[in-house]
Backbone as CSV, one residue per row, in Angstrom:
resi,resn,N_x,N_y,N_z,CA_x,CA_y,CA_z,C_x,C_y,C_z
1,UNK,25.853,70.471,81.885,24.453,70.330,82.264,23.779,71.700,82.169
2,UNK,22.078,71.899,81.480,21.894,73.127,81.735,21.523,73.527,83.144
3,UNK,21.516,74.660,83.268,21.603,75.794,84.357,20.380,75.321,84.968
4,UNK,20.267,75.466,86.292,18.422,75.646,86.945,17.693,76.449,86.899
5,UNK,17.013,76.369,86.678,15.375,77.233,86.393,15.092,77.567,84.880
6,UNK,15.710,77.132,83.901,16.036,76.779,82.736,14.037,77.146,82.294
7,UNK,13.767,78.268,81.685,12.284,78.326,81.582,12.104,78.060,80.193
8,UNK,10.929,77.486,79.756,10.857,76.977,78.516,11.040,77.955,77.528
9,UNK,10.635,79.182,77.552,11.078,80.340,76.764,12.865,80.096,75.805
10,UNK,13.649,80.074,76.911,14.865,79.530,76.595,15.098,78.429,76.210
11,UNK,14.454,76.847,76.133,14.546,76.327,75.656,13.993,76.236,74.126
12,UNK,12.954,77.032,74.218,12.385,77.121,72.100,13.032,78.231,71.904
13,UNK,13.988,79.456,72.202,14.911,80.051,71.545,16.368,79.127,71.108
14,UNK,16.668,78.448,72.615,17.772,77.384,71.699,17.787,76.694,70.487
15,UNK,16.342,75.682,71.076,15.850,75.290,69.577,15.743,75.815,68.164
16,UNK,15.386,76.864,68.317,15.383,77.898,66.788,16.215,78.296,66.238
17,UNK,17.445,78.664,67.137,18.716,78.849,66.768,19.450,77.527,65.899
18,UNK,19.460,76.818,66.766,19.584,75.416,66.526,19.389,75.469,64.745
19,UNK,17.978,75.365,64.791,17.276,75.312,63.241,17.450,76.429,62.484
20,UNK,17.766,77.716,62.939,18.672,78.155,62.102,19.748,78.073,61.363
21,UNK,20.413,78.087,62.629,22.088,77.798,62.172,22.241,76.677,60.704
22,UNK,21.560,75.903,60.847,21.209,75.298,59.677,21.279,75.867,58.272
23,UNK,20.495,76.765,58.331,19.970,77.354,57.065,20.993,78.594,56.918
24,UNK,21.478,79.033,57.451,22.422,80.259,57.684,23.695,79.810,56.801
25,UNK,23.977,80.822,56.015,25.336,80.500,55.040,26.703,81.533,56.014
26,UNK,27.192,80.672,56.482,28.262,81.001,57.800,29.213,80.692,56.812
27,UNK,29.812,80.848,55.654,30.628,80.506,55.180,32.381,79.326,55.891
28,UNK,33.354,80.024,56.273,34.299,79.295,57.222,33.940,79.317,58.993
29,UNK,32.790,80.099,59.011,32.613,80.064,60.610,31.601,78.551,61.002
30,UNK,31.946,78.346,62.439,31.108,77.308,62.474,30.841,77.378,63.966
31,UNK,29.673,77.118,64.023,28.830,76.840,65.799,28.308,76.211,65.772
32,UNK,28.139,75.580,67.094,26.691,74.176,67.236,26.972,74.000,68.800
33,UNK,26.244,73.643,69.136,26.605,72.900,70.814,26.918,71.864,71.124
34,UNK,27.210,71.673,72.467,27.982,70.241,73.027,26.654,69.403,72.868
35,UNK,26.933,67.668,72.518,25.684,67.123,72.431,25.197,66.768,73.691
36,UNK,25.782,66.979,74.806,24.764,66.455,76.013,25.217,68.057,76.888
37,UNK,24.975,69.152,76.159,24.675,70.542,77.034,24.675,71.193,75.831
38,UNK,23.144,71.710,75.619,22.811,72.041,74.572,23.006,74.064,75.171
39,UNK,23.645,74.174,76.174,23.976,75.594,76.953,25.580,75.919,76.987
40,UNK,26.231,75.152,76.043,27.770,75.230,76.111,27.608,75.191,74.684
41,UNK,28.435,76.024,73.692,28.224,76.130,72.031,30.267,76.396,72.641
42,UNK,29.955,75.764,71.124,31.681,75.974,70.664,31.541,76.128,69.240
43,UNK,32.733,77.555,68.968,32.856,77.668,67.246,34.210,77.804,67.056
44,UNK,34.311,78.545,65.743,35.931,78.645,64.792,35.554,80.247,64.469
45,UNK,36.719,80.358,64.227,36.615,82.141,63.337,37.507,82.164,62.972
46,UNK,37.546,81.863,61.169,38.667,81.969,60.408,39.556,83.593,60.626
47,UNK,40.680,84.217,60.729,41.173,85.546,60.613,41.194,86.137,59.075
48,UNK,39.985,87.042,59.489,39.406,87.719,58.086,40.757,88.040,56.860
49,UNK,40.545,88.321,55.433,41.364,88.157,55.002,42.488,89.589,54.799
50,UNK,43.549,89.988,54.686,44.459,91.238,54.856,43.857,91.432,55.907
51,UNK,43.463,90.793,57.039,43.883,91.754,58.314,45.569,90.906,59.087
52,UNK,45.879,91.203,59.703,47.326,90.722,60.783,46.964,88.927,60.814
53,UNK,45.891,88.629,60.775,45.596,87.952,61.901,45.295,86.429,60.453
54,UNK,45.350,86.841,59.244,44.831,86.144,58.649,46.181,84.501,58.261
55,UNK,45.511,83.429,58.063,45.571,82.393,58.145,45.458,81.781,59.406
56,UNK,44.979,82.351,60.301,44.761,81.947,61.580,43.359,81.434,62.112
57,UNK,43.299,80.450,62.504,41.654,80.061,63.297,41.509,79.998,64.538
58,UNK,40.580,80.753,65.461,40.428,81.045,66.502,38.973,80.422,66.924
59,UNK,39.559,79.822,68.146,38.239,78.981,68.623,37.674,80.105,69.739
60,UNK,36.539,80.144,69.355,35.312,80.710,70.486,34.493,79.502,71.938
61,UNK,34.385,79.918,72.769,33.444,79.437,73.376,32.188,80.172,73.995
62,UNK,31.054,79.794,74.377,29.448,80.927,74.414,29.290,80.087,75.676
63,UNK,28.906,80.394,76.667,28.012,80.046,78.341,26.638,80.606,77.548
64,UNK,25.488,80.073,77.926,24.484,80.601,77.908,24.056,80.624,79.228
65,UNK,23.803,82.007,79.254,23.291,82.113,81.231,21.423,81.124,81.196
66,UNK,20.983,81.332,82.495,19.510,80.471,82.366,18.094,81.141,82.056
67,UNK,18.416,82.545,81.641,17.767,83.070,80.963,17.762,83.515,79.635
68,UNK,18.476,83.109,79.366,18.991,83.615,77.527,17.506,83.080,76.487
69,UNK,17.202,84.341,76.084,18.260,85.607,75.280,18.057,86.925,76.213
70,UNK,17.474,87.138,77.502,17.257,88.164,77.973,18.653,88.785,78.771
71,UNK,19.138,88.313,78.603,20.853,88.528,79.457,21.666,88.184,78.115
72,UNK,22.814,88.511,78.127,23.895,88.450,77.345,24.275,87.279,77.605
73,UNK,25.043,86.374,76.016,25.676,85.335,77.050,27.205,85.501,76.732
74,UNK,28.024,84.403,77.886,29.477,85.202,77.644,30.082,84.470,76.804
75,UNK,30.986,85.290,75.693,31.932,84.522,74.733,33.517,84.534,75.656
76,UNK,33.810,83.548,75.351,35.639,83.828,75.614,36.340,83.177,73.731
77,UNK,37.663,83.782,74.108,38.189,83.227,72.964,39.259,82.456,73.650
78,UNK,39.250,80.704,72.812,40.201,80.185,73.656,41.795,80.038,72.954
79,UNK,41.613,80.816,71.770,43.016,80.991,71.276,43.916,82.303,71.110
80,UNK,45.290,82.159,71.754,45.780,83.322,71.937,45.848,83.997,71.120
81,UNK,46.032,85.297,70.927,46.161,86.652,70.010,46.392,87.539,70.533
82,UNK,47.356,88.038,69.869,47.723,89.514,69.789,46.743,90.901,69.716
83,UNK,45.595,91.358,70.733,44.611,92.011,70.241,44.122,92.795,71.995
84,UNK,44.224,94.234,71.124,43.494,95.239,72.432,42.197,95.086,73.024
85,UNK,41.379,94.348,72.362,39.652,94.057,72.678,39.947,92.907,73.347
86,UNK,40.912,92.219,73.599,40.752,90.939,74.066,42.022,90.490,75.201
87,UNK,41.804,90.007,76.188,43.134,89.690,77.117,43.354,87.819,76.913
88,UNK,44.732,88.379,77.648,45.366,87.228,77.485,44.391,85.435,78.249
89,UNK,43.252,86.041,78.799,42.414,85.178,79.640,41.229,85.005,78.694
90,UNK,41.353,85.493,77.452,40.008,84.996,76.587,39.254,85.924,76.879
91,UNK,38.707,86.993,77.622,37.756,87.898,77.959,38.301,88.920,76.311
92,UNK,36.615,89.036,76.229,35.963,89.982,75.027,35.377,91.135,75.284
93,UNK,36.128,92.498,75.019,35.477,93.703,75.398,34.754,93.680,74.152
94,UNK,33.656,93.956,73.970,32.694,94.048,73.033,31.030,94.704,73.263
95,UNK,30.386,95.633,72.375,29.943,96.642,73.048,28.722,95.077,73.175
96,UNK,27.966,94.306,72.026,26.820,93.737,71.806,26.953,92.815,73.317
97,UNK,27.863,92.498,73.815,28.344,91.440,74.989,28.094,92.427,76.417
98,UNK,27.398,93.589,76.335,27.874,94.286,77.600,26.684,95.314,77.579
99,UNK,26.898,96.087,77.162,25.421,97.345,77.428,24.581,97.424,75.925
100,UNK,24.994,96.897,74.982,24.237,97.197,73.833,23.909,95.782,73.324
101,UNK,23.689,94.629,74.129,22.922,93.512,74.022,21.379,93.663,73.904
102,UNK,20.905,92.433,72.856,19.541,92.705,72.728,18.810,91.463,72.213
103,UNK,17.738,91.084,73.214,17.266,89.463,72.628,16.855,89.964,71.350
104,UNK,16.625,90.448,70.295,16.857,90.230,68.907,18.116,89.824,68.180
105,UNK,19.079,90.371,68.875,20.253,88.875,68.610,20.312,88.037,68.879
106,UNK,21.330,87.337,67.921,21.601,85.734,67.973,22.741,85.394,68.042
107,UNK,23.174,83.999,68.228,24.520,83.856,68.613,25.359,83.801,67.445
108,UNK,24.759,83.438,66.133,25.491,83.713,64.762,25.884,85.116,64.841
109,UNK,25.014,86.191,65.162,25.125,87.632,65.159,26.636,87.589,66.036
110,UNK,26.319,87.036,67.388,27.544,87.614,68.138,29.309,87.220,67.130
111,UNK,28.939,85.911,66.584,30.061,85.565,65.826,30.360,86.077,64.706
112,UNK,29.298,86.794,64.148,29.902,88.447,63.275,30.652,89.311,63.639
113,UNK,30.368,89.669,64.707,30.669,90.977,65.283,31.980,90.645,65.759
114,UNK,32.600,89.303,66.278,33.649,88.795,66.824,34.879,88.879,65.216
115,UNK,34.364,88.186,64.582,35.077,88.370,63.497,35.406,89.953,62.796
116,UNK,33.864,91.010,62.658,34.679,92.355,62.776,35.548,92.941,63.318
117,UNK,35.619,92.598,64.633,36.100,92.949,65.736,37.979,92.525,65.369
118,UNK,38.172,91.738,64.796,39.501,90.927,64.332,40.128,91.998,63.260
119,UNK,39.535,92.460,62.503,39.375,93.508,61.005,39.391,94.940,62.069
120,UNK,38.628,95.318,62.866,38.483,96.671,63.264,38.542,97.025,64.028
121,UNK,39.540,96.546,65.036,39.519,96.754,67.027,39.271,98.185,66.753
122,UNK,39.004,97.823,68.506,38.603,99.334,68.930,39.754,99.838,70.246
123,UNK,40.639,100.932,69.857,41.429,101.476,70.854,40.620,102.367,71.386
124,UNK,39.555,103.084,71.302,38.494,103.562,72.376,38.532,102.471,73.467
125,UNK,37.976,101.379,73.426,37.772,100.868,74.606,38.516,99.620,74.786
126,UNK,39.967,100.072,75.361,40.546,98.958,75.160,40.500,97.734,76.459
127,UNK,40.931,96.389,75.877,41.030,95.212,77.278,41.904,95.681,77.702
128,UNK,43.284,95.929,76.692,45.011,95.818,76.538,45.506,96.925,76.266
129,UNK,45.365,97.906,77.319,45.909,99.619,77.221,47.170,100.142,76.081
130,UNK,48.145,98.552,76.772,49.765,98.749,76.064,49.446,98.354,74.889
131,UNK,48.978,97.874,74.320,48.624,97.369,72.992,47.963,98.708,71.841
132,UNK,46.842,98.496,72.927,45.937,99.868,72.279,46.817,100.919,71.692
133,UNK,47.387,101.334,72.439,48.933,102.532,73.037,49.537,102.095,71.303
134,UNK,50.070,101.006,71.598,51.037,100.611,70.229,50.445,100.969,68.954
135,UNK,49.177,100.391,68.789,48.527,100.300,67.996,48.540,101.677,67.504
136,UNK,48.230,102.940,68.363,48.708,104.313,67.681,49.796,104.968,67.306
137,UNK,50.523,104.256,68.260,51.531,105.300,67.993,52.615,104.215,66.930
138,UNK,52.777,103.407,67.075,53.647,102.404,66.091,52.952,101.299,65.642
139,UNK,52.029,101.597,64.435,51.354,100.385,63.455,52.194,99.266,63.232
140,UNK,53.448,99.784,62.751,54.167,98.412,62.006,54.536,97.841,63.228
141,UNK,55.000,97.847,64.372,55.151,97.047,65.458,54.337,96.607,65.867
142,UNK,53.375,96.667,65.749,51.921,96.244,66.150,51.348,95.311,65.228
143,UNK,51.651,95.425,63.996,51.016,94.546,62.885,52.131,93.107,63.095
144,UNK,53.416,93.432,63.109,54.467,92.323,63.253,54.285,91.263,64.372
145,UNK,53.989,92.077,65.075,53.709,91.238,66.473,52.411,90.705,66.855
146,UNK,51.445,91.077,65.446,50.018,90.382,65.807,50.147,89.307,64.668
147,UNK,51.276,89.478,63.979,51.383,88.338,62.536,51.811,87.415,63.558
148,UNK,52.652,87.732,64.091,53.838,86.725,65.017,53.193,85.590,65.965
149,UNK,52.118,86.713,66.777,51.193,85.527,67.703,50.494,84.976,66.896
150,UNK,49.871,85.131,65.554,49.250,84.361,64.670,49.843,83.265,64.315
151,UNK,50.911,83.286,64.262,51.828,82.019,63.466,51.986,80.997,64.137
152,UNK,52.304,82.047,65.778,52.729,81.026,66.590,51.695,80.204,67.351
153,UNK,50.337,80.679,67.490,48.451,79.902,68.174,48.273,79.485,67.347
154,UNK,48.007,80.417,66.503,46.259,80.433,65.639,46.778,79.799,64.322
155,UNK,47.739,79.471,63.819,47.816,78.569,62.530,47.570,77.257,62.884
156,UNK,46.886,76.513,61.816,46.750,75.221,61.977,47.778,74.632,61.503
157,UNK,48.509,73.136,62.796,49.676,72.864,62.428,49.460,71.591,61.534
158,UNK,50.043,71.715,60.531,50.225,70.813,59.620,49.987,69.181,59.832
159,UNK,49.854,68.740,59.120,50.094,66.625,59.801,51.548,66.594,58.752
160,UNK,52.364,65.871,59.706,53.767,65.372,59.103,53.559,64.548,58.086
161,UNK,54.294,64.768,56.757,54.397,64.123,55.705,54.939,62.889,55.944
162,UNK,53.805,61.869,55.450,54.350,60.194,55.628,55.347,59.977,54.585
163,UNK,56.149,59.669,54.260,56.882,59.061,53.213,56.324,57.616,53.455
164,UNK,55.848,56.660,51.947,56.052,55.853,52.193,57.446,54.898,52.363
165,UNK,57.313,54.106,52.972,58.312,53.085,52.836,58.841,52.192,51.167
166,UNK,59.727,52.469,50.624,59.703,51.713,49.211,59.444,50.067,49.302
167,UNK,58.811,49.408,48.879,59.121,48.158,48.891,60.247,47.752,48.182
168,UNK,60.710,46.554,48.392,62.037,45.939,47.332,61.121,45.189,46.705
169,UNK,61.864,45.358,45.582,60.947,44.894,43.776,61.786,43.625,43.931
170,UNK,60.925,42.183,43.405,60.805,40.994,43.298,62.114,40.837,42.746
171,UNK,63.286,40.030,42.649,64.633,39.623,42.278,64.568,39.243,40.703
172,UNK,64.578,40.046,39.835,64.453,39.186,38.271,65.545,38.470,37.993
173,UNK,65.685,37.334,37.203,66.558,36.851,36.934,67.474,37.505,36.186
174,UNK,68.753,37.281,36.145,69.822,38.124,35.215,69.778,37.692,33.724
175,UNK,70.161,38.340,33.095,69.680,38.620,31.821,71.250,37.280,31.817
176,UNK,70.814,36.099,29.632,71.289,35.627,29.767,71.087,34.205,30.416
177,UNK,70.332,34.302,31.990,70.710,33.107,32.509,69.371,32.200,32.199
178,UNK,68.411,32.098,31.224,67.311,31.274,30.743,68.433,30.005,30.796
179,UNK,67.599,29.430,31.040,67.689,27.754,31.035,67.684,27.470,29.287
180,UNK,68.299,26.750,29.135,68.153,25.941,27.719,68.042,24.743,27.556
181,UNK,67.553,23.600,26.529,67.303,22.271,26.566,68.647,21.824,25.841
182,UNK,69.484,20.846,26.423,70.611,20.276,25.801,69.550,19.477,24.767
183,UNK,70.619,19.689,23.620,70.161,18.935,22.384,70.119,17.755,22.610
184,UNK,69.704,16.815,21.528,69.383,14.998,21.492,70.570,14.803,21.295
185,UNK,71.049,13.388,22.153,72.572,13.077,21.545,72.382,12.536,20.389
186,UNK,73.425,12.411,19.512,73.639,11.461,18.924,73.873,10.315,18.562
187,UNK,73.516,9.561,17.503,73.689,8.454,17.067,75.065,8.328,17.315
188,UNK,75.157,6.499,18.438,76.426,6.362,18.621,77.029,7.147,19.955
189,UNK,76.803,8.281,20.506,77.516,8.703,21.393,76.873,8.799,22.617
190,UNK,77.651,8.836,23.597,77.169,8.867,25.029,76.490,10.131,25.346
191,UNK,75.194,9.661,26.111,73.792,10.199,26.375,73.894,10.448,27.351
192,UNK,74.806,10.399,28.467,75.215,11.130,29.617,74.463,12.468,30.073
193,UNK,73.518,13.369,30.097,72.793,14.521,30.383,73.460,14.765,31.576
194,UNK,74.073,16.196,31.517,74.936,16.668,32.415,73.872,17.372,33.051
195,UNK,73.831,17.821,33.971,73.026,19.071,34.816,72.711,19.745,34.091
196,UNK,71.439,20.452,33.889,70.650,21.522,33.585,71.255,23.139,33.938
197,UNK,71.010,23.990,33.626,71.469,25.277,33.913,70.228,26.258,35.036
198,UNK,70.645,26.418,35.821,69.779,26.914,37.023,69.781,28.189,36.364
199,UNK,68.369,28.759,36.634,67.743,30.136,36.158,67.583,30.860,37.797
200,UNK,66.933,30.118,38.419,65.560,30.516,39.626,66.150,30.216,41.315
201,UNK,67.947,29.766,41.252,68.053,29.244,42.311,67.551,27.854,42.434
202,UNK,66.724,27.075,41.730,66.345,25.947,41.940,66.773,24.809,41.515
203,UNK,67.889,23.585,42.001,68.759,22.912,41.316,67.518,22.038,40.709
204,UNK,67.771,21.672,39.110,67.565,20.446,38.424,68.115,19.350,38.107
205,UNK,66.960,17.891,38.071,67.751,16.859,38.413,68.450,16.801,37.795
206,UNK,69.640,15.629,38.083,70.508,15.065,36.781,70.024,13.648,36.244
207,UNK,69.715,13.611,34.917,69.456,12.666,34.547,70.125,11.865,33.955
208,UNK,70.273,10.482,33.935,71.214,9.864,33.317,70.871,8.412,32.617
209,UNK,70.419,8.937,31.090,70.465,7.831,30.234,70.985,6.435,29.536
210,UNK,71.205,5.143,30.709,72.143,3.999,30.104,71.174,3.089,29.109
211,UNK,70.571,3.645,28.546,70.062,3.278,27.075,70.899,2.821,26.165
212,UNK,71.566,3.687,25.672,72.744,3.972,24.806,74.002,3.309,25.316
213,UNK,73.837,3.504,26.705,75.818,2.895,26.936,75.362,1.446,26.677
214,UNK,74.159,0.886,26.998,74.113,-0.730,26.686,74.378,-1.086,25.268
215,UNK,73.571,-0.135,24.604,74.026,-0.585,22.528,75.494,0.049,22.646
216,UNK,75.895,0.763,22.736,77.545,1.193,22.518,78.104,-0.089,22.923
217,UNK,77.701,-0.825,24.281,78.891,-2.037,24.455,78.852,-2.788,23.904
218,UNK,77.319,-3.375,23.595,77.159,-4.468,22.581,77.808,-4.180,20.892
219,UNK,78.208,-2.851,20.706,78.764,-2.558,19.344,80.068,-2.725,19.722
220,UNK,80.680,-2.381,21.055,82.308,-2.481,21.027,82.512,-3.522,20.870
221,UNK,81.741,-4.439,21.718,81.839,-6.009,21.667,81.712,-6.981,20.429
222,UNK,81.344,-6.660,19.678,80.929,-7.051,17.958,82.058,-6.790,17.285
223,UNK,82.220,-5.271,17.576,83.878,-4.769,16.943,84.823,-5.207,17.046
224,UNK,85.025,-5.984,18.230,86.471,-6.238,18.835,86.281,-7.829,18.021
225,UNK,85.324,-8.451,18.229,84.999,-9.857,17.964,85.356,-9.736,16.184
226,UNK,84.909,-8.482,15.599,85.027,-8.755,14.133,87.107,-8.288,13.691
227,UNK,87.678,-7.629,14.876,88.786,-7.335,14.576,90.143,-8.590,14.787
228,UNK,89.223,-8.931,15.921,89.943,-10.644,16.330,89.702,-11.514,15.131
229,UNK,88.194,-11.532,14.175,88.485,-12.617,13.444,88.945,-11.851,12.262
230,UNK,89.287,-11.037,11.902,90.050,-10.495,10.942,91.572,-10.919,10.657
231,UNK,91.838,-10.412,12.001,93.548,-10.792,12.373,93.635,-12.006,12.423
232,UNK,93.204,-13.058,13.105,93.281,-14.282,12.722,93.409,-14.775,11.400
233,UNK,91.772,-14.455,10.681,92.192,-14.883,9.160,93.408,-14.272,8.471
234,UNK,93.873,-13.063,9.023,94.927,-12.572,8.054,95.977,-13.300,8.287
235,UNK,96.280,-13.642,9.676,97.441,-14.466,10.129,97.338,-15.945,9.792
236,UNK,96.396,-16.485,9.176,96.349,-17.708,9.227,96.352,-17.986,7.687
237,UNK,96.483,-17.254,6.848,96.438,-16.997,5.648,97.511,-16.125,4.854
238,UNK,98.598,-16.367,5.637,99.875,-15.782,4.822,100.698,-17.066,4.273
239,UNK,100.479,-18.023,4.412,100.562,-19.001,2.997,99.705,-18.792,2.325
240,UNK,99.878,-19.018,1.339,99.298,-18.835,-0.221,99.253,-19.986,-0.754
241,UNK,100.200,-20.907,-0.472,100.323,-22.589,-1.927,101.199,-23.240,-0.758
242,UNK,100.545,-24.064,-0.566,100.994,-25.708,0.010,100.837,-27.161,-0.927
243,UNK,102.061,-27.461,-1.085,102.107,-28.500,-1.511,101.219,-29.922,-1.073
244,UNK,101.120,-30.648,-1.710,99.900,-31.878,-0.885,101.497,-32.859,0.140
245,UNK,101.047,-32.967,1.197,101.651,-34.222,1.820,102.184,-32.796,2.957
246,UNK,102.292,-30.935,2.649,102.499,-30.619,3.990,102.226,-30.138,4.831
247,UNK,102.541,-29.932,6.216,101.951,-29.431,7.403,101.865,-27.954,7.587
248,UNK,100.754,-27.447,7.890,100.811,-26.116,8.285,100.858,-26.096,9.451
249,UNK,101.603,-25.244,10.013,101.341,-24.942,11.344,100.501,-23.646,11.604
250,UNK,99.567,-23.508,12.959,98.719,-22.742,12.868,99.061,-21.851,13.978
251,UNK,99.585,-20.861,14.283,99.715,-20.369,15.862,98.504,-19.585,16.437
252,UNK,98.170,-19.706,17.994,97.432,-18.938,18.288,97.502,-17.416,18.352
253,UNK,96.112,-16.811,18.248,96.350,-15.565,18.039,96.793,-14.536,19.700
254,UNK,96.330,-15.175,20.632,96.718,-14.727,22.149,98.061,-14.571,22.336
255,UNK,99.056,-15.342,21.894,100.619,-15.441,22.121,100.233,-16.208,23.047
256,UNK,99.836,-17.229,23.528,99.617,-17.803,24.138,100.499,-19.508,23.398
257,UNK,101.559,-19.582,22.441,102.050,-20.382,21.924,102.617,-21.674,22.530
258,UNK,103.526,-20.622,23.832,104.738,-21.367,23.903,104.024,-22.738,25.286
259,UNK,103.186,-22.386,25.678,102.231,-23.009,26.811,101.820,-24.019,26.489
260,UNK,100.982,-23.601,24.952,99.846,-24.878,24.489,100.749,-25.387,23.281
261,UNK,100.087,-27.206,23.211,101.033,-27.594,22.163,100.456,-27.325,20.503
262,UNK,101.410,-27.159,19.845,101.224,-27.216,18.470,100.296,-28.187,17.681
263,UNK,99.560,-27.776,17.326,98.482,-28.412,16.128,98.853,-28.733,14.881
264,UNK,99.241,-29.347,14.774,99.555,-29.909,12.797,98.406,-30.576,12.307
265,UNK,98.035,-30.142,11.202,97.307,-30.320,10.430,97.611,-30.558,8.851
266,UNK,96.844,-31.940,7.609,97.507,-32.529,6.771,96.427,-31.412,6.081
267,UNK,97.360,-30.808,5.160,96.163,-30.285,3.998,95.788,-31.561,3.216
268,UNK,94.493,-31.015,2.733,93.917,-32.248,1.907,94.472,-32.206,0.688
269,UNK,94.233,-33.662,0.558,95.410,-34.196,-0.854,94.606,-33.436,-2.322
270,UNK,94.233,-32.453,-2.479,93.745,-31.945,-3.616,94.389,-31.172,-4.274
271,UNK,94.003,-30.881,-5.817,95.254,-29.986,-6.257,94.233,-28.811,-6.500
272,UNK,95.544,-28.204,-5.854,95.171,-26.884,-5.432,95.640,-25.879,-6.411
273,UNK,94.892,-24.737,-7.074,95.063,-23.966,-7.867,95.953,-23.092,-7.192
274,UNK,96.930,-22.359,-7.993,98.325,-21.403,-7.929,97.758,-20.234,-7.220
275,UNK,96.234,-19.975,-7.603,96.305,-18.431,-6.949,95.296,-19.032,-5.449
276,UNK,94.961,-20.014,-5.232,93.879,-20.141,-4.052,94.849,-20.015,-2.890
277,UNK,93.745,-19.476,-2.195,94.253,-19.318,-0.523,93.214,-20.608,0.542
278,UNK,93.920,-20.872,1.149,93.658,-21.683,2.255,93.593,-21.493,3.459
279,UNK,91.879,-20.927,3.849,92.028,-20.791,5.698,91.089,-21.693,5.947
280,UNK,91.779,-21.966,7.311,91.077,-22.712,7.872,90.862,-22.089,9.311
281,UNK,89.404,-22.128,9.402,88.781,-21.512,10.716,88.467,-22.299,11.820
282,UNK,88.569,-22.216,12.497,88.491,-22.654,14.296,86.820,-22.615,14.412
């Protein structure tokens, strides 16, 4: 919330700033205020480049007192660092923040000077005596150990690499196992269609054609009928020449002889030529 007694003066300097900051080429730095306390600003300050401090981003925060710009307002830094101008509580020794403040600055200005300040401490006036101290008399211990707190605050930590998850790729069929169409049977043979050949896991019907077995029986049946009267006539026709006045005897073709009685029969009284054959059919 802003401060009380908040005089309009300070409110059209906020404002202007405001509409500055806009137009201002802040390159990686950035400020603006909270949206419901336009007297609380929060920024970034990239760590300038070859100084200790670099790949590091350091967040600022600004109070504006209830007279601003006629009073200083206070910065803290809320990320740790390794640095003599600055304590471990965020407090900023800085000259523009303290006796050499001036409402012709601005708060972009102060976030210049914060960022020099990163590039060019000052062991004249130090927050951090022991530091300061280091800083003269042993640079490289001093530079190591301001890389070190850099690495360990002020880098931005990464987002963990997602791996995706692989999906499993759709099951292809094995090579080879296409389905094929059994050929047409043939003339004469059994049409029986055996099972189909599964490709997909998916059984196919069995079909079964008695088309064919009906003409096959009616042909066995014809066959057998034409082999019976074959054998008969052959058997009934191994005389050759019968005299007139004698009996043939005829046997059945079943063996069925000795059961049923004998048939005699008179050949007819005709004269019969030497080479004729004589059947007689049932």
């Amino acid at each position: 919330m802003p401060p009380g007694g908040v005089s309009s003066t300070t409110l059209k300097r906020i404002n202007r700033e405001m509409a500055d900051l806009k137009k201002e080429d802040m390159g990686e730095i950035t400020l603006e205020p909270l949206e419901n306390n336009m007297y609380l600003w929060r920024g970034t300050i990239p760590g300038p480049e070859g100084s200790v401090y670099e790949g590091g981003v350091f967040h600022v925060e600004i109070h504006l007192p209830p007279d601003y710009p006629f009073t200083a307002p206070k910065a803290m830094l809320k990320t740790r660092i390794y640095h003599m101008n600055i304590s471990d509580q965020g407090s900023i020794c800085i000259d523009i923040l303290k006796y050499n403040w001036s409402p012709a600055l601005s708060l972009f200005k102060v976030m210049l000077s914060l960022s020099s300040l990163l590039t060019d401490p000052n062991p004249k006036d130090p927050l951090v005596p022991s530091i300061a101290t280091e800083y003269v008399r042993n640079r490289k211990q001093h530079d190591a150990k301001a890389r070190q707190w850099t690495e360990m605050y002020a880098k931005p930590k990464s987002a963990p690499l997602v791996v995706p998850t692989p999906q499993p790729l759709p099951a292809s069929p094995a090579r080879g196992s296409r389905s094929r169409r059994a050929p047409p049977p043939r003339a004469g043979s059994s049409s029986i269609a055996g099972p189909s050949r599964v490709t997909s896991g998916v059984s196919a019907p069995i079909v079964i054609d008695d088309s064919d077995d009906d003409s096959m029986a009616v042909a066995r049946s014809t066959k057998r009928k034409r082999e019976t009267a074959t054998a008969s006539s052959t058997s009934r026709s191994r005389r050759t020449m019968a005299p007139a006045g004698d009996v043939l005897e005829i046997p059945d073709d079943d063996g069925s002889s000795s059961t049923r009685p004998k048939r005699a029969r008179t050949a007819r009284n005709t004269a019969p030529v030497s080479d004729d054959v004589i059947v007689i059919e049932d």
